[in-house]
N, C-alpha and C positions, 0 to 999 in steps of 0.2 A: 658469553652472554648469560647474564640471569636473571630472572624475576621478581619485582619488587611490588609490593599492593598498596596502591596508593588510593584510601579510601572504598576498598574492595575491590577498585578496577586493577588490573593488570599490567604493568607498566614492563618492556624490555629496561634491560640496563644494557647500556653496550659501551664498551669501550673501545676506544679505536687511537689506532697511534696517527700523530697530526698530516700525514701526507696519503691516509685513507681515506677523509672527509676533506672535502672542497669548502665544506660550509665555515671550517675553523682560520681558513685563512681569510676567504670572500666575508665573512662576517666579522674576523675581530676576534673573537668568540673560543674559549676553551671549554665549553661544553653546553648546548641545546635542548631544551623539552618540545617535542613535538607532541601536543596533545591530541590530534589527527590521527596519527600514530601508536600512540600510545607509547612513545619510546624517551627516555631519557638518556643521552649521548656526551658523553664525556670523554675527555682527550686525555690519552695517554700522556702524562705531564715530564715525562722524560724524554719525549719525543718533542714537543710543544718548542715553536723555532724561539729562540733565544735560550730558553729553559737546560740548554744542554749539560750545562758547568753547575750548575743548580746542586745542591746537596742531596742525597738519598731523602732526609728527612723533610727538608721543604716540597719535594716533588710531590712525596706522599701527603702534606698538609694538604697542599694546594689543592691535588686530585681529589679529596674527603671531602674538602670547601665546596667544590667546583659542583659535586654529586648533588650535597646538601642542598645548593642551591638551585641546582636543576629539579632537585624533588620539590622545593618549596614553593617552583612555577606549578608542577603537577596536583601537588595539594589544591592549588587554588586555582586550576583546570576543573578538576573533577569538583570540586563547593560550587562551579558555577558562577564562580568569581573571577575570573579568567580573561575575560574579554568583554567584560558589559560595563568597566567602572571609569569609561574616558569622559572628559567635564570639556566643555568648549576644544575641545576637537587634540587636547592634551592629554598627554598618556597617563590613563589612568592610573590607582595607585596600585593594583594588582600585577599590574607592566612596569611598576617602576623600581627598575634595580637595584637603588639604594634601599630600600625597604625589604625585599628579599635579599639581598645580603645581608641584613642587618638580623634576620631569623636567621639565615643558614651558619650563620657566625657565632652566633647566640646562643643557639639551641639546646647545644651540649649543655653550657651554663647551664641555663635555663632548667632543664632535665633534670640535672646535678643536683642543684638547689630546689626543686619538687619532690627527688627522692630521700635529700638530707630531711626533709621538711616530715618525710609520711605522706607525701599528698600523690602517688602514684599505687 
């Protein structure tokens, strides 16, 4: 386990292999932010049920992805944008998956072209 600061708060990272966590099976789910918590939980993607035959390199994409996008719930945990932005009883856009993938996915990009640019 180690520590990651997200926006100055203090975040666990843990990883856990998928027959450690009940949450990864009962939810679907290859990795969780508990903002309660403070914890960001990610599944070991070589363990992860189907993922077995899976190449070394995709395991480790996957697990990078997985992290990224579990940090990009806690980002917007800790802004306070987390759990206030639901419209007619529909999941907000801060909850909405597609949109944190779409940062967790990105990011690096994104990054990349800030630092080619100067602008970091």
């Amino acid at each position: 386990m180690e520590t990651v600061n997200i926006l100055g708060t203090p975040y666990s990272l843990i990883v856990k292999k998928y027959d450690e966590d009940e949450e990864f099976e009962r939810r679907g789910l290859a990795g969780y932010c508990n903002g309660c918590a403070k914890e960001i939980v990610v599944c070991d993607m070589a363990t992860y049920k189907g993922w077995e035959r899976e190449s070394e390199g995709d395991v480790i994409t996957a697990q990078k992805e997985s992290t990224r996008h579990e940090m990009v719930h806690a980002f917007l945990n800790e802004s306070g944008l987390g759990s206030d932005t639901m419209a007619n009883g529909d999941i907000g856009w801060a909850k909405n998956e597609e949109m944190v993938d779409w940062f967790a996915l990105q990011g690096p990009k994104i990054y990349a072209a800030w630092k080619e640019a100067g602008a970091i």
